[in-house]
C-alpha positions as CSV (number, residue, x, y, z in Angstrom):
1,X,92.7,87.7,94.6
2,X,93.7,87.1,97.6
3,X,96.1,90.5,98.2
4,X,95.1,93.9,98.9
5,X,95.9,95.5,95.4
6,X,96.2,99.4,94.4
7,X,97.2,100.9,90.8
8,X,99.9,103.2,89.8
9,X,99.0,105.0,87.0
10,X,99.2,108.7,84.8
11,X,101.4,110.6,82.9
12,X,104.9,109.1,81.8
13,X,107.9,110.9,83.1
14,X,106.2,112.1,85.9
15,X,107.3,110.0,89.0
16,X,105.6,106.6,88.8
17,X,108.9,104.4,88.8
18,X,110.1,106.9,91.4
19,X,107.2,106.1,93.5
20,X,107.4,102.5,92.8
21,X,111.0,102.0,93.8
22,X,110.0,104.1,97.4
23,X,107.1,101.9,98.1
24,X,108.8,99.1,97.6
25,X,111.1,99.8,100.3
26,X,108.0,98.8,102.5
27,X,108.4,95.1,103.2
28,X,104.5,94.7,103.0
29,X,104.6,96.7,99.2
30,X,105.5,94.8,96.4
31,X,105.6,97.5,93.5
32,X,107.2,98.2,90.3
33,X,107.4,99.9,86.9
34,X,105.4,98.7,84.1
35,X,104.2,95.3,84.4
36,X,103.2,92.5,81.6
37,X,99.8,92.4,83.4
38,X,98.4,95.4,81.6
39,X,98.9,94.0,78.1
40,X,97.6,90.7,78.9
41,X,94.3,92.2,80.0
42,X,94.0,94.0,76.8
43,X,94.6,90.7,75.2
44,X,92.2,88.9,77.1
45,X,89.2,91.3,76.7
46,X,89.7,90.7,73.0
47,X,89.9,87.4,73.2
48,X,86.3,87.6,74.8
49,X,84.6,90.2,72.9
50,X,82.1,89.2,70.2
51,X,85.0,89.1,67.3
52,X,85.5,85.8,69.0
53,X,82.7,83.9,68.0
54,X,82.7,81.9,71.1
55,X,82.3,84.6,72.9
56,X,78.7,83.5,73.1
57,X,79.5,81.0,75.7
58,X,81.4,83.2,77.9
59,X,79.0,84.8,80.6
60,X,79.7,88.2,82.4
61,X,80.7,86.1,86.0
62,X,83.0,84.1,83.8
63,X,84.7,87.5,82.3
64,X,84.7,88.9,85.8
65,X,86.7,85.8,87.2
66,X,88.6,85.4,84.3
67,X,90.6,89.0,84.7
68,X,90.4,88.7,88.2
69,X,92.3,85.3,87.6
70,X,94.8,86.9,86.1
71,X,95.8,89.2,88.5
72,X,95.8,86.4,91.2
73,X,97.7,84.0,88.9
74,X,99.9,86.8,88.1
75,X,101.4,87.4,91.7
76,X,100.3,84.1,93.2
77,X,104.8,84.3,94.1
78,X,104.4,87.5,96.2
79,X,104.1,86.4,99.6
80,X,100.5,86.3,100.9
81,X,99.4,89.7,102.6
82,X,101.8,91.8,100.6
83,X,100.0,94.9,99.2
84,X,100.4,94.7,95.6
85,X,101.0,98.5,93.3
86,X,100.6,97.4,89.5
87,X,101.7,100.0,87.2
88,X,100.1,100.5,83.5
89,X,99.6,104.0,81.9
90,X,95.9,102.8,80.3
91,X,94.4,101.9,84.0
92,X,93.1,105.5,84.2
93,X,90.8,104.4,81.1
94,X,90.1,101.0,82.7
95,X,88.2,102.2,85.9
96,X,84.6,101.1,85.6
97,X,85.9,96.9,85.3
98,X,88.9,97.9,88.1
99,X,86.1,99.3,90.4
100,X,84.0,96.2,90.0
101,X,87.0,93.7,90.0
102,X,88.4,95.3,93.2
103,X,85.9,97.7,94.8
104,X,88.7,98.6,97.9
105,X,91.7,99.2,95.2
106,X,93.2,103.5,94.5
107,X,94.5,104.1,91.2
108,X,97.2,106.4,92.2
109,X,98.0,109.0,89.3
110,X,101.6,110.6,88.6
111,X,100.9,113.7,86.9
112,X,103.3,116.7,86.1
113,X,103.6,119.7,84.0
114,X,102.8,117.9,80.3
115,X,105.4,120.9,78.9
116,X,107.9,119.5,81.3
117,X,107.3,116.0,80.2
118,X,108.0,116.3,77.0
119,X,111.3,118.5,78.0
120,X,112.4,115.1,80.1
121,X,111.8,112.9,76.9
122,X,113.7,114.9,74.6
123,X,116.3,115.0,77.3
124,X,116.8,111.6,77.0
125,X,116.8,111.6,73.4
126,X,119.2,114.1,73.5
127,X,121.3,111.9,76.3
128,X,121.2,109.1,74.1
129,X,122.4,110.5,70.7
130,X,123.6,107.4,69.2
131,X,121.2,105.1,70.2
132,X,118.0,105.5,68.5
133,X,114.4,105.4,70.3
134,X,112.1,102.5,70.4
135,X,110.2,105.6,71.7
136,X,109.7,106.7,67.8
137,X,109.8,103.9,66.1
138,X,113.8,103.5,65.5
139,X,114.0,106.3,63.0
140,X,117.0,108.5,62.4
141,X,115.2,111.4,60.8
142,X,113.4,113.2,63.0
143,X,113.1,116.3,64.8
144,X,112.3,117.8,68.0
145,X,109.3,119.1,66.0
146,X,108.1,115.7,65.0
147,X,109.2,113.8,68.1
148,X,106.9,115.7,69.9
149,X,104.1,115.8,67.5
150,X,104.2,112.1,67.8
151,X,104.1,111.1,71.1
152,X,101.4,114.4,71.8
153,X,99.0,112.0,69.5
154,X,96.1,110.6,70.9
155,X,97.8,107.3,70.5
156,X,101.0,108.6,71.5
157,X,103.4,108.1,74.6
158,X,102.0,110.8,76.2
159,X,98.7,112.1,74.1
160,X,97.1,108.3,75.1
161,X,98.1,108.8,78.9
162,X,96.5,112.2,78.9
163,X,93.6,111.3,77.5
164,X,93.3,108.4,79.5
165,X,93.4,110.2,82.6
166,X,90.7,112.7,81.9
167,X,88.9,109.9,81.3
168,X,89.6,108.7,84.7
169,X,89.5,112.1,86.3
170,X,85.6,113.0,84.6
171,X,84.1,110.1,84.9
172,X,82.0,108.4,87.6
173,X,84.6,105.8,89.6
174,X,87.0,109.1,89.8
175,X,86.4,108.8,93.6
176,X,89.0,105.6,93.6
177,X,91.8,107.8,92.0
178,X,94.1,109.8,93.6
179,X,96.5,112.4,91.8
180,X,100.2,112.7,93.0
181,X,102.3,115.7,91.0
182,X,105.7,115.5,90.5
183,X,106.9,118.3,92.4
184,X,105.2,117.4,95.4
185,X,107.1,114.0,95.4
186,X,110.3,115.6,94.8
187,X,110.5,118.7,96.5
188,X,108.4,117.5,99.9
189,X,108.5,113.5,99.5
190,X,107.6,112.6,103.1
191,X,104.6,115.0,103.3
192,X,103.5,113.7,100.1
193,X,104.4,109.7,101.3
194,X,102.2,111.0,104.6
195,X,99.3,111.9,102.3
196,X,99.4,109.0,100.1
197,X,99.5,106.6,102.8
198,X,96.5,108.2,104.9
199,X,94.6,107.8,101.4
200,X,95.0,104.2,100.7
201,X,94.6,103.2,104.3
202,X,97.8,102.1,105.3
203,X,100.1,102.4,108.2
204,X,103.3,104.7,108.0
205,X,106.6,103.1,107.1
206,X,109.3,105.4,107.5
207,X,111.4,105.4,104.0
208,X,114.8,105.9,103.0
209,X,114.9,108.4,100.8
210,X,118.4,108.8,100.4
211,X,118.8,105.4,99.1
212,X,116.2,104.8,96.5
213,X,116.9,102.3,94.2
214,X,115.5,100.6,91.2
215,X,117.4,98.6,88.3
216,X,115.4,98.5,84.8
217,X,118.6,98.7,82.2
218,X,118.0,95.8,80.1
219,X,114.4,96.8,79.6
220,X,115.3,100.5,78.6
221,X,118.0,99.1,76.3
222,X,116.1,97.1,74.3
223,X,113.4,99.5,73.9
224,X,116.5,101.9,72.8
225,X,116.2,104.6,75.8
226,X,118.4,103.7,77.5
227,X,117.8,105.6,81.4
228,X,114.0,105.4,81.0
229,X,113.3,104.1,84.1
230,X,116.6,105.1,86.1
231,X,116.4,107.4,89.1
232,X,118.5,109.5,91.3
233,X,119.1,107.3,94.1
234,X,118.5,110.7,96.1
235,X,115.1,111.9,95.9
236,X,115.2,115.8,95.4
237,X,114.3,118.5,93.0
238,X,116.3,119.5,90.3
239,X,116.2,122.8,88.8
240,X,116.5,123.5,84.7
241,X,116.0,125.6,81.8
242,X,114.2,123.4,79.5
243,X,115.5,122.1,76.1
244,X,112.4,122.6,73.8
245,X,111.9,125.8,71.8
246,X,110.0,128.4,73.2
247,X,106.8,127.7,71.1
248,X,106.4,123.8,72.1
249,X,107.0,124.3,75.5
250,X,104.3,126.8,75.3
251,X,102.0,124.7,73.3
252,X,101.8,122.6,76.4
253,X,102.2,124.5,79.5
254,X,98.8,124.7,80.1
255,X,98.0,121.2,80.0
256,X,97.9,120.6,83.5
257,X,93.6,120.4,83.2
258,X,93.8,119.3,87.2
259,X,94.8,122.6,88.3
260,X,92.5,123.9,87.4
261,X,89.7,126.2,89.5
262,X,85.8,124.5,90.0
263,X,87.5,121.4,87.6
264,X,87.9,119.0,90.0
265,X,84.0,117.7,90.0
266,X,84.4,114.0,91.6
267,X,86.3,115.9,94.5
268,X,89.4,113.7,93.8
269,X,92.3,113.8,96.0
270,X,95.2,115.8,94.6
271,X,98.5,115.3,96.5
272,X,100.7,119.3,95.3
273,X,102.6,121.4,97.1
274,X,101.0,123.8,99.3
């Protein structure tokens, strides 16, 4: 591939299509939410693995260039020395083949409070109330209980993207990921835009955060949540008393594994308020 490319990654509702729609501001960026690069990966590794039984004539070079042809064919239309920022929440469990494909790339992590992010996607549940979710599976009769329980599951919304990035966060190519929390992007954006950019490398660009934008309404209605991906075209914080009952939100306020003391092993760079 021909572009410089870095990975946005992490926790859902936790400031990766925020962070997309700011770096894209930067003409040399291109970035932006979930791409259909992710899923095609997936399907291509399968179609390589040994269930395919001609597998046997596909060497490990040929698997090598063949996902790192898909990333070039992929965004052969950006403009040539754009940095590319592809977003996909399973990344974090993809690191030892994203190390090797691209030895230079960061896998920049979005984390946040997991209590808190479940608060924000019963939110918009709650926004939405006569539009059922895509989020769990179309159906009218649930509860906060179950809606929850659901996406908490390993192969839930936010169980798989948890898991995922403790995967990331023990394991040995941690030292090419880089956590960003929520709160720091929001409360102290340009310290945390500072920070970011002195990890990957790049020069400065000085970003309009007061006019953030990024348009994803036709996506979110389809998948029935509606205002998944919208943002405040103001960066700030926002403070609230949460909607969940008392005994959920505790269930998962101490989720946050990165915070914390003597955890951090691989030494990886965690962008928080001070």
């Amino acid at each position: 591939m021909s572009q410089d490319i870095h990975f946005i990654s992490g926790l859902p509702r936790s400031g990766s299509t925020l962070l997309a729609a700011i770096l894209r501001q930067n003409p040399r960026f291109h970035a932006a939410m979930t791409s259909p690069v992710g899923a095609m990966y997936m399907a291509l590794e399968g179609a390589m693995s040994r269930r395919n039984e001609t597998a046997i004539f596909i060497n490990e070079t040929q698997r090598r260039d063949l996902l790192q042809g898909l990333f070039a064919n992929y965004y052969r239309a950006i403009e040539p020395g754009r940095t590319v920022f592809d977003t996909n929440r399973m990344w974090c469990a993809k690191l030892p083949a994203l190390t090797r494909l691209f030895p230079n790339a960061w896998t920049i992590c979005c984390v946040r409070n997991v209590a808190w992010i479940m608060d924000s996607i019963e939110r918009l549940v709650r926004k939405n109330a006569f539009e059922l979710s895509g989020l769990f599976g179309f159906e009218p009769g649930n509860t906060v209980f179950t809606r929850v329980n659901r996406i908490a599951s390993s192969d839930g919304l936010v169980g798989f993207a948890l898991d995922a990035l403790k995967e990331g966060f023990f394991g040995e190519q941690a030292r090419r990921m880089v956590l960003v929390e929520y709160e720091a992007l929001s409360q102290a954006p340009h310290t945390t835009l500072r920070h970011l950019y002195t990890v990957l490398g790049e020069a400065y660009f000085e970003h309009d955060l007061d006019n953030v934008e990024y348009a994803a309404d036709e996506f979110d209605l389809a998948l029935g949540a509606p205002g998944l991906h919208t943002i405040r075209r103001k960066v700030e914080w926002v403070e609230r008393q949460t909607v969940l009952p008392p005994e959920l939100f505790q269930r998962f306020e101490n989720d946050a594994f990165w915070r914390r003391p003597g955890v951090n092993i691989r030494q990886v760079p965690i962008i928080h308020l001070d």
